[in-house]
C-alpha positions as CSV (number, residue, x, y, z in Angstrom):
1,X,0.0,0.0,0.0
2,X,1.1,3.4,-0.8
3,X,2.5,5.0,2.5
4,X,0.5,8.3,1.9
5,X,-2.4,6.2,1.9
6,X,-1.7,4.1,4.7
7,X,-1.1,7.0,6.7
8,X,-4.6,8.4,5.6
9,X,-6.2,5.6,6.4
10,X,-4.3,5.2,10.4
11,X,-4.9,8.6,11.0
12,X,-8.7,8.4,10.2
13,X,-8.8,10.2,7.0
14,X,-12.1,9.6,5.2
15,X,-11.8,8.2,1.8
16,X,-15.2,8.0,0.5
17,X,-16.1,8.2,-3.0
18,X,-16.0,12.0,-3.8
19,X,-18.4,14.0,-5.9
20,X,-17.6,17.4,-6.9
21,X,-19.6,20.2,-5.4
22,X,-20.3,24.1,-5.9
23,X,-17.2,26.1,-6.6
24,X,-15.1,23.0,-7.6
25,X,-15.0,21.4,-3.9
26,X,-15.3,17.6,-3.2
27,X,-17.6,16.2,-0.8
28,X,-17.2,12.5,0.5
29,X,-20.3,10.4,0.0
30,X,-19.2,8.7,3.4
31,X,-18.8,11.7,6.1
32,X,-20.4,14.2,4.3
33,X,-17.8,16.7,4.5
34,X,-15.5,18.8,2.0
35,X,-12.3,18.0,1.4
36,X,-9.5,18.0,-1.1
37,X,-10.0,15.3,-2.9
38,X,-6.1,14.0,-3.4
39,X,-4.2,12.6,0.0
40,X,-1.8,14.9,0.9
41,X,1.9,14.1,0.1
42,X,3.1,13.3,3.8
43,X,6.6,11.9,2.4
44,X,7.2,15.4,0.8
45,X,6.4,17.4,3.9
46,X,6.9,15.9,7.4
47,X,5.3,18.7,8.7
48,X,2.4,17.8,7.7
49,X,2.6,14.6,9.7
50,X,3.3,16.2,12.4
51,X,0.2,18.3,11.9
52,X,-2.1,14.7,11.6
53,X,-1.0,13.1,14.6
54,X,-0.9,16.3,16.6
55,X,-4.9,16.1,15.4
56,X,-5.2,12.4,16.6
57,X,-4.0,13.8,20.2
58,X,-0.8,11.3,19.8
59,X,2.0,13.8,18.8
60,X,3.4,13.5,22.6
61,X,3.2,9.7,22.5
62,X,4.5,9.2,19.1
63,X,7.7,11.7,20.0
64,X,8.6,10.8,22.9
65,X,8.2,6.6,22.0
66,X,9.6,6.5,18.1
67,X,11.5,10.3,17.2
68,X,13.1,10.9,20.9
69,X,16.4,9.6,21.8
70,X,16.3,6.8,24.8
71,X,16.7,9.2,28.1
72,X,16.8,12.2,26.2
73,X,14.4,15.2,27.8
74,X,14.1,17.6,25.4
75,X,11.3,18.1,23.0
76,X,13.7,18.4,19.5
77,X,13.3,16.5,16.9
78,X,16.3,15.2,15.1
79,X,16.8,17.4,12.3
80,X,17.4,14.6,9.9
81,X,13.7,13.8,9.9
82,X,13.2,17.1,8.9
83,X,15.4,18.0,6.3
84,X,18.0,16.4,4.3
85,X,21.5,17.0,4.1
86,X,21.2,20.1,1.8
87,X,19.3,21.4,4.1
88,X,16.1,21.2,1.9
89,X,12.8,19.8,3.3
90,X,13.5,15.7,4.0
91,X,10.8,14.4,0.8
92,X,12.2,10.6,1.5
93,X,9.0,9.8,3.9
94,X,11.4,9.2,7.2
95,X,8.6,10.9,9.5
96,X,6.0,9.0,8.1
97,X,7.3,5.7,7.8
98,X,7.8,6.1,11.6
99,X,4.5,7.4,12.1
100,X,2.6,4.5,10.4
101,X,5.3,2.3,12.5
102,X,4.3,3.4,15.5
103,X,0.3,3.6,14.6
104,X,0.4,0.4,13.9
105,X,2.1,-0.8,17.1
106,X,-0.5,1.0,18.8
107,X,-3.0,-0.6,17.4
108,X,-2.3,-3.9,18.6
């Protein structure tokens, strides 16, 4: 499965069927609700993980368990997962892949 997908899919992102409403916006058949109708790139941007699972209330959890080093106390993140070693935005899906990791563990 595509990781942007599964992602979507841990974090509770509806995927209905989507039918195109006034002004061009999509609304799912399932929830009812407009939304874009592509899944964001979350590989591209980790921020935008970060937003998701700050949404699920498990940003804490998630940091402190899978980003944070053993005994460390501060609230960093490592800048690799971040951005790369040009210093451009990290677009190799680290954050995510760690996010979805640890969803999943959770799950069980």
């Amino acid at each position: 499965m595509d990781k942007n997908r599964e992602f979507a899919d841990l974090v509770g992102i509806c995927r209905g069927k989507i039918e195109y409403g006034p002004h061009g916006l999509s609304c799912c058949d399932k929830c009812k609700e407009y939304h874009p109708a592509n899944i964001p790139d979350y590989a591209a941007d980790p921020r935008l993980v970060l937003r998701e699972m700050k949404r699920i209330g498990k940003l804490e959890e998630f940091l402190r368990n899978k980003i944070y080093p053993l005994g460390s106390t501060g609230y960093n993140i490592p800048i690799d997962y971040l951005v790369d070693s040009n210093g451009d935005l990290e677009t190799t899906g680290k954050l995510v892949k760690k996010a979805i990791e640890f969803l999943k563990e959770a799950k069980r």
